[in-house]
C-alpha positions as YAML, in Angstrom:
chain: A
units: angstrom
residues:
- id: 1
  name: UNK
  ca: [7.46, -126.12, 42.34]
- id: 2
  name: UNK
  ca: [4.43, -126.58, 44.25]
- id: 3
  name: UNK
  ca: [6.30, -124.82, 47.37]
- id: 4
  name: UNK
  ca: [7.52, -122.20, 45.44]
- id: 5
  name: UNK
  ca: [3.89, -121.25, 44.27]
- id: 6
  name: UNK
  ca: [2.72, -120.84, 47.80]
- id: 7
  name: UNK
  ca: [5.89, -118.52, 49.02]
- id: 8
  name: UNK
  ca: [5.93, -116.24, 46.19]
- id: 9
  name: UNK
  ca: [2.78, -113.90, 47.60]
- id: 10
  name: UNK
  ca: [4.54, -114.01, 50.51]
- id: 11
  name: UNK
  ca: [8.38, -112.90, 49.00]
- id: 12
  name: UNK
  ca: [6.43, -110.42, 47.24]
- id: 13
  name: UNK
  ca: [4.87, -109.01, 50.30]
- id: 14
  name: UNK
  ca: [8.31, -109.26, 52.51]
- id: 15
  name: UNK
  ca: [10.03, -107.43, 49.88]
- id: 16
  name: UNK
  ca: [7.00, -104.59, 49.57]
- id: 17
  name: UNK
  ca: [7.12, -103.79, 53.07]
- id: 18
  name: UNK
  ca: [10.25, -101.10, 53.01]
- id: 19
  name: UNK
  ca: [8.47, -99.53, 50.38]
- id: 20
  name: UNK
  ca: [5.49, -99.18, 52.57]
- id: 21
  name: UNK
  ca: [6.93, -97.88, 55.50]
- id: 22
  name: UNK
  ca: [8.97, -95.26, 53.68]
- id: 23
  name: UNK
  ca: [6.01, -94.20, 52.48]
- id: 24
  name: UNK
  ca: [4.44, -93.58, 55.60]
- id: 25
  name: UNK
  ca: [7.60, -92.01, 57.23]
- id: 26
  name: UNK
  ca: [8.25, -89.56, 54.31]
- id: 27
  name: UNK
  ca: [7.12, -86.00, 54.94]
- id: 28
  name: UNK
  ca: [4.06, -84.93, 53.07]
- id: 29
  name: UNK
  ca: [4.57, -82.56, 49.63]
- id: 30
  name: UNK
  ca: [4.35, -78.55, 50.53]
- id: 31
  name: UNK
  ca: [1.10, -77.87, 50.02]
- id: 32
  name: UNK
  ca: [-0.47, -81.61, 50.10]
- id: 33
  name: UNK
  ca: [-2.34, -80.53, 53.05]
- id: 34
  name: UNK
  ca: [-4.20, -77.89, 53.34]
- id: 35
  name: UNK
  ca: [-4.60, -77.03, 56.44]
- id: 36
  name: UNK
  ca: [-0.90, -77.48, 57.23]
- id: 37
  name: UNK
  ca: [0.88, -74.83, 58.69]
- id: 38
  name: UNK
  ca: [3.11, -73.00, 56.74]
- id: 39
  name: UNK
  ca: [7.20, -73.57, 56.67]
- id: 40
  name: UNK
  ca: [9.15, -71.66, 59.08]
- id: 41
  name: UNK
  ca: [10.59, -68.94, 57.85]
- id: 42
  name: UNK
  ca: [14.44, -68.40, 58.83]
- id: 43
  name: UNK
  ca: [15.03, -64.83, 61.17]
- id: 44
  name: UNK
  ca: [15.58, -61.55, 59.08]
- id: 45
  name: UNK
  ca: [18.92, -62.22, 60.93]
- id: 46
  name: UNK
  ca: [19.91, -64.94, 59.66]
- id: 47
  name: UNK
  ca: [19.40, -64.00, 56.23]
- id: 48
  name: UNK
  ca: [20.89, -60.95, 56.52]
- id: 49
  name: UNK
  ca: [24.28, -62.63, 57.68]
- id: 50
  name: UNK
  ca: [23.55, -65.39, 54.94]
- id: 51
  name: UNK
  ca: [23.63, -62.78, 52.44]
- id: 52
  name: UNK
  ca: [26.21, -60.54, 53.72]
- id: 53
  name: UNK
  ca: [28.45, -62.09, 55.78]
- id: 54
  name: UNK
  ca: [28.81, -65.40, 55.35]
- id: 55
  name: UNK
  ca: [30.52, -65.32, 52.28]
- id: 56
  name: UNK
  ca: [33.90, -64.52, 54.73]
- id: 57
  name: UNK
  ca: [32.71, -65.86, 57.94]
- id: 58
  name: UNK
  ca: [31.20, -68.23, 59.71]
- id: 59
  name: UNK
  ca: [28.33, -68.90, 61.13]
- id: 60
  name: UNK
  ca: [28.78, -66.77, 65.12]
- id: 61
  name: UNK
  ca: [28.19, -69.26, 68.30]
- id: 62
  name: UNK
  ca: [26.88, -66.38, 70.06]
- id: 63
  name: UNK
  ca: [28.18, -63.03, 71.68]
- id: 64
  name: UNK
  ca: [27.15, -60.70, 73.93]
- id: 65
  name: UNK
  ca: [25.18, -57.81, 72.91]
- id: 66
  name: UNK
  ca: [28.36, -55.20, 73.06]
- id: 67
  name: UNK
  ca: [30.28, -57.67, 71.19]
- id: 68
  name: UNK
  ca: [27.28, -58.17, 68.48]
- id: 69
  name: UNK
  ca: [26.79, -54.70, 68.49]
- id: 70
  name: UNK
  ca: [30.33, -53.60, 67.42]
- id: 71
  name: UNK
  ca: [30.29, -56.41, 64.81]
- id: 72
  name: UNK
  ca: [27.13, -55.45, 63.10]
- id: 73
  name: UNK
  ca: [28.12, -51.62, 63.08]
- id: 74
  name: UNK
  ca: [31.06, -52.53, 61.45]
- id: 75
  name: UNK
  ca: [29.31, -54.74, 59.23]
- id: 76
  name: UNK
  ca: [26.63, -52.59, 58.69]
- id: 77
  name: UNK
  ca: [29.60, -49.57, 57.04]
- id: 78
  name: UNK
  ca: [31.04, -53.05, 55.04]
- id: 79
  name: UNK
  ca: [28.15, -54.53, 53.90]
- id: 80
  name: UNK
  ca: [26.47, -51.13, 53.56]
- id: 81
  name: UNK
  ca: [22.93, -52.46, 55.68]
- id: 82
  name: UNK
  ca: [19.95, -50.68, 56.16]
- id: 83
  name: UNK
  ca: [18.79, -50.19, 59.48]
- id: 84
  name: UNK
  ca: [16.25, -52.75, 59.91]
- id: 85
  name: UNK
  ca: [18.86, -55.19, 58.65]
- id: 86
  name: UNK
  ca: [21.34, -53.79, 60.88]
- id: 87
  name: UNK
  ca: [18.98, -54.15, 63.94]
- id: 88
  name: UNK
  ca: [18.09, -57.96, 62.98]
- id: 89
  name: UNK
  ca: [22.05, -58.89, 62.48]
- id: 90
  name: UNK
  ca: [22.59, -57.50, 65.97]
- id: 91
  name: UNK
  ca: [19.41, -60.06, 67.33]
- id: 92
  name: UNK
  ca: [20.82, -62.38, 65.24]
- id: 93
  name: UNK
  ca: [24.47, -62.04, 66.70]
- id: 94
  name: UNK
  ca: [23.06, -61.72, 70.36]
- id: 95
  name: UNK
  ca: [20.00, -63.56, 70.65]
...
């Protein structure tokens, strides 16, 4: 019993130290900081395929800029875009 006395700080500690080191590896909470910079925002491309096209396709690999360029004027007649979302699918498409 006496042996047990003397190792059960020390279980105690063994078994804390996951805790503690997923403590210090977790990201901090948005907004714990306050100087932190803010969170990237995803390209105006990107959401505008999100929101548009992605319900039918995938997401592109990459094409040239005449390929990207048909694809987003179709798109743009489908998906009825405005310009500026137009022009950011196309950068988007063909980066």
């Amino acid at each position: 019993m006496k042996h047990l006395d003397r190792r059960l700080p020390v279980l105690f500690l063994l078994a804390a130290l996951p805790l503690v080191t997923l403590a210090k590896s977790a990201p901090p909470a948005r907004g714990s900081q306050p100087n932190s910079p803010p969170a990237p925002q995803p390209d105006r491309g990107q959401q505008v395929f999100e929101q548009n096209c992605a319900r039918c396709h995938n997401a592109p690999v990459g094409f040239s800029p005449r390929v990207a360029g048909t694809i987003a004027r179709h798109m743009r007649v489908r998906a009825s875009l405005s310009d500026e979302d137009y022009k950011a699918l196309r950068r988007f498409l063909a980066p």
